[in-house]
N, C-alpha and C positions, 0 to 999 in steps of 0.2 A: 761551430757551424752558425750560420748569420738566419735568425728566423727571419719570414719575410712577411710582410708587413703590406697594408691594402692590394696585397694580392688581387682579388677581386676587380678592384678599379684598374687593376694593369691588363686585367684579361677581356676586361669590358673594352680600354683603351685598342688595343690588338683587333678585338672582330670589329669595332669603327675605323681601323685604319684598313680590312680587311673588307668590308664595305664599301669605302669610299673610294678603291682601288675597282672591286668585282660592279656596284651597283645595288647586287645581290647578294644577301648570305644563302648556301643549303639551308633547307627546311629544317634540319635536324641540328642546325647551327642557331636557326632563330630561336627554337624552342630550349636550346641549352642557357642565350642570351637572358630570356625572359626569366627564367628560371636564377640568373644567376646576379641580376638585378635584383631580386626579391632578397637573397641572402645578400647583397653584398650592404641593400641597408641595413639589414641585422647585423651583419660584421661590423659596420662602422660606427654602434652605440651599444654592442654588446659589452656586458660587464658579468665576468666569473669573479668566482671568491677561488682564488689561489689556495689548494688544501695545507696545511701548514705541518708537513712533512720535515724532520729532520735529516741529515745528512745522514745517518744510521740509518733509517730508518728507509730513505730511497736506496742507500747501497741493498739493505737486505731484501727489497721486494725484487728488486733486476736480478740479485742472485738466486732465487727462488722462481722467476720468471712470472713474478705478479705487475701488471701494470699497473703506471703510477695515480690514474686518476678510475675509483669505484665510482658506483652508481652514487653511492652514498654519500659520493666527496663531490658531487656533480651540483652545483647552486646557481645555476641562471637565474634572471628575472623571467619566471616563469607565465609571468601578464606575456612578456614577449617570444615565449616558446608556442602559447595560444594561439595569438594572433597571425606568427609565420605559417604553424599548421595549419590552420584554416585557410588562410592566404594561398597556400600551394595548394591546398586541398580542392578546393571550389574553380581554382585556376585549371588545377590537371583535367578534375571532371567534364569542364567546359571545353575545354582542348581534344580532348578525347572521342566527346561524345556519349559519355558512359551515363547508365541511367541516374536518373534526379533521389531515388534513392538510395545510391551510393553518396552522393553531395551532401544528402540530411543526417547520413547517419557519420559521417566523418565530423561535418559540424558540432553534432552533439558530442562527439568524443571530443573535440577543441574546448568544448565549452562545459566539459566535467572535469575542473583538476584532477581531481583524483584518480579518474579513468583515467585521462592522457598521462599521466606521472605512472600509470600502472603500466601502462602498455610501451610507456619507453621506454620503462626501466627493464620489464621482460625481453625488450629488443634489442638494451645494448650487454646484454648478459645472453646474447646467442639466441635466445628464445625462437622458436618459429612462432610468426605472429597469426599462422592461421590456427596454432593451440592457444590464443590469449581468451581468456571468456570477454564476450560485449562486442566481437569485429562480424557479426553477422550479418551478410550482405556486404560483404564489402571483400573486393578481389584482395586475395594476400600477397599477390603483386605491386597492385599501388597503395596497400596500406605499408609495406618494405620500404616503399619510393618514398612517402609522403613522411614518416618519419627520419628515412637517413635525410632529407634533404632538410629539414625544418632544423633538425639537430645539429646540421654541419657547421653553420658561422659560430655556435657555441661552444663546439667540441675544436672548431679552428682555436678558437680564442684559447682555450685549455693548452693546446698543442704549443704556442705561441711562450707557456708561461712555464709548463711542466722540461719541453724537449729540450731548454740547456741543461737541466740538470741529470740527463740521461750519458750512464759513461757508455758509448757505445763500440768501446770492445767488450763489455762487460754481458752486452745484450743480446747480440746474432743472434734472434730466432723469427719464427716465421709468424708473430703475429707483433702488434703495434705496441711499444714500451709506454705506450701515454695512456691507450685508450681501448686496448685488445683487438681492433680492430685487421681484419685481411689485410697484407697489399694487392692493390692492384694496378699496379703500374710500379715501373725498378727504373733506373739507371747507372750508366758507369761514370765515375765521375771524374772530371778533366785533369787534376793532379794527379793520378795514378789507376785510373780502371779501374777501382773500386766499387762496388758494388752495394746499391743503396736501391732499399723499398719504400712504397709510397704508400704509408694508409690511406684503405679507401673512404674511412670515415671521417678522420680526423686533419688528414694531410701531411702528419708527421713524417719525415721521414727517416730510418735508421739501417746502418753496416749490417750488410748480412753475406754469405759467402758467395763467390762467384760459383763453385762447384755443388749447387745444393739447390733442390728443388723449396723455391718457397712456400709451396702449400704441406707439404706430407713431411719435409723435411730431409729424404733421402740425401747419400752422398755416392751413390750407388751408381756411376760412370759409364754404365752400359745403360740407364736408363734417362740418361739426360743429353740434351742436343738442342741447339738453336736453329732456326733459319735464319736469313737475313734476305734482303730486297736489293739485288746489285745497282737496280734503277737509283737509291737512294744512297749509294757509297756506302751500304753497310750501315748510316748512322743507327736503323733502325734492327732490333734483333725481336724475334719470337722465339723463347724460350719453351722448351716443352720437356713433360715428364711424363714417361711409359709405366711409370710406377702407379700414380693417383690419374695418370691421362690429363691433367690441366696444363696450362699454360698462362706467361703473364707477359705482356709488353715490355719493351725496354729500348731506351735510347743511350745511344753510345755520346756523352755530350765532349769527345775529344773533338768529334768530327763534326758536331754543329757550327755552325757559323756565325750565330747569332745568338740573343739570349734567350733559354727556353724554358716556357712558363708551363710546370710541367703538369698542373690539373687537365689545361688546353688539349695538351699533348694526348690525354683517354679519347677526347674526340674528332682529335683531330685522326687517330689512326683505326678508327675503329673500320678498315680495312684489314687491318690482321685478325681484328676479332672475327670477321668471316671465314679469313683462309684457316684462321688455327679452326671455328667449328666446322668449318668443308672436311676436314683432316680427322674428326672426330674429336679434339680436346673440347674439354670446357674450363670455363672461368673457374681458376682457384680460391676466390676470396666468395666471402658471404656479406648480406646486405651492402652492394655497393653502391657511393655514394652518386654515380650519376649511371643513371641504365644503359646497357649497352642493347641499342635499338638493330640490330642486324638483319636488313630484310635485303 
């Protein structure tokens, strides 16, 4: 599979031709923009140390269903993990409106290694970050946000070097071979239907069944069902599961017509994420990398 590469500058490229067509983006289009200008100069000078995994030693953790990259094996320029935190941090606050002491005490977690290395590392190992000790006063909603987003162009960059070496019939499960990470967004892919999830942390994408709920796992056929959007030719499906009640997006890329940039894709449909929570489901993945804002 071909990783893709300044990804970022092609989705920034997309909402300026999307702009210059409308005039205007949605509100909730600028603020994904701004957002994704901050990461994309991180992505374009990020540099990971590649963990130096043998062949053995990747085949046995896929068969064990351990992903390839720990907390452990995680080596950013941590000056630059600082500075993106902060950067988002002070930005969301200001954006929000949220009080000036949320903004201080974020800051000073940007600016205690130790503290921010603790509290990342609690959160990409599942943690819930309102059990972390030191996040007092601060919503554990946008301390979820401000961390997956700060981490994403590095855990890209990770995704970029680890996911050829993934054998992915070897993998089919419902969390990320790279980086453990939920999906949250799928597609079927143009050579044959195939079926492929999107981490929502890291971007990765890998094979996973068409008959099978990605969040709980089931293959249980009385409990699984799609809709689709007849307005849209079907390109678009909502998958749902009566077992765990979630549901995840999915684009059918036979029927696309053009090429589709598929991080875009979370917000560009974040219409189903309404209908599927009108309906009762919720979101199958945890810390996801870009909020689904549904009002």
């Amino acid at each position: 599979m071909e990783i893709r590469s300044n990804l970022g500058s092609k989705i920034l490229e997309r909402l300026q031709e999307w702009e210059d067509k409308e005039r205007q983006l949605p509100g909730f289009i600028q603020f994904y923009r701004e957002l994704l200008k901050m990461q994309s100069e991180v992505e374009c000078r990020a540099t990971v140390r590649k963990p130096s995994l043998a062949p053995g030693v990747v085949r046995e953790r896929l068969s064990e269903g351990v992903p390839l990259l720990s907390f452990e094996d995680f080596q950013p320029d941590w000056q630059d993990v600082q500075k993106i935190f902060e950067q988002i941090a002070l930005w969301l606050v200001k954006d929000s409106g949220g009080p000036p002491d949320e903004a201080v005490a974020l800051t000073n977690i940007s600016r205690n290694p130790y503290q921010l290395k603790a509290i990342l590392g609690d959160w990409y190992r599942g943690h819930s970050v309102a059990d972390i000790p030191g996040v007092d006063g601060i919503e554990p909603e946008l301390l979820t946000f401000v961390v997956a987003t700060a981490l994403k162009p590095f855990l890209f960059a990770y995704s970029r070097h680890l996911l050829p070496e993934v054998d992915q019939e070897l993998w089919c499960r419902t969390y990320c071979p790279v980086c453990g990470g939920k999906p949250d967004f799928s597609y079927l892919d143009k050579e044959r239907g195939a079926r492929w999830l999107l981490c929502s942390r890291c971007d990765a994408e890998w094979l996973f069944l068409r008959l099978a709920c990605p969040c709980c796992g089931t293959q249980n056929q009385d409990a699984l069902s799609y809709f689709t959007d007849e307005e849209d030719s079907s390109m678009y499906r909502l998958y749902v599961c009566e077992q765990c009640r979630t549901y995840i997006k999915t684009i059918d890329l036979r029927r696309a017509e053009s090429a589709v940039l598929l991080p875009l894709e979370r917000l560009m449909t974040l219409d189903m994420d309404r209908k599927a929570q009108d309906k009762g489901y919720k979101p199958g993945w945890s810390n996801p990398a870009v909020p689904v804002r549904v009002t």
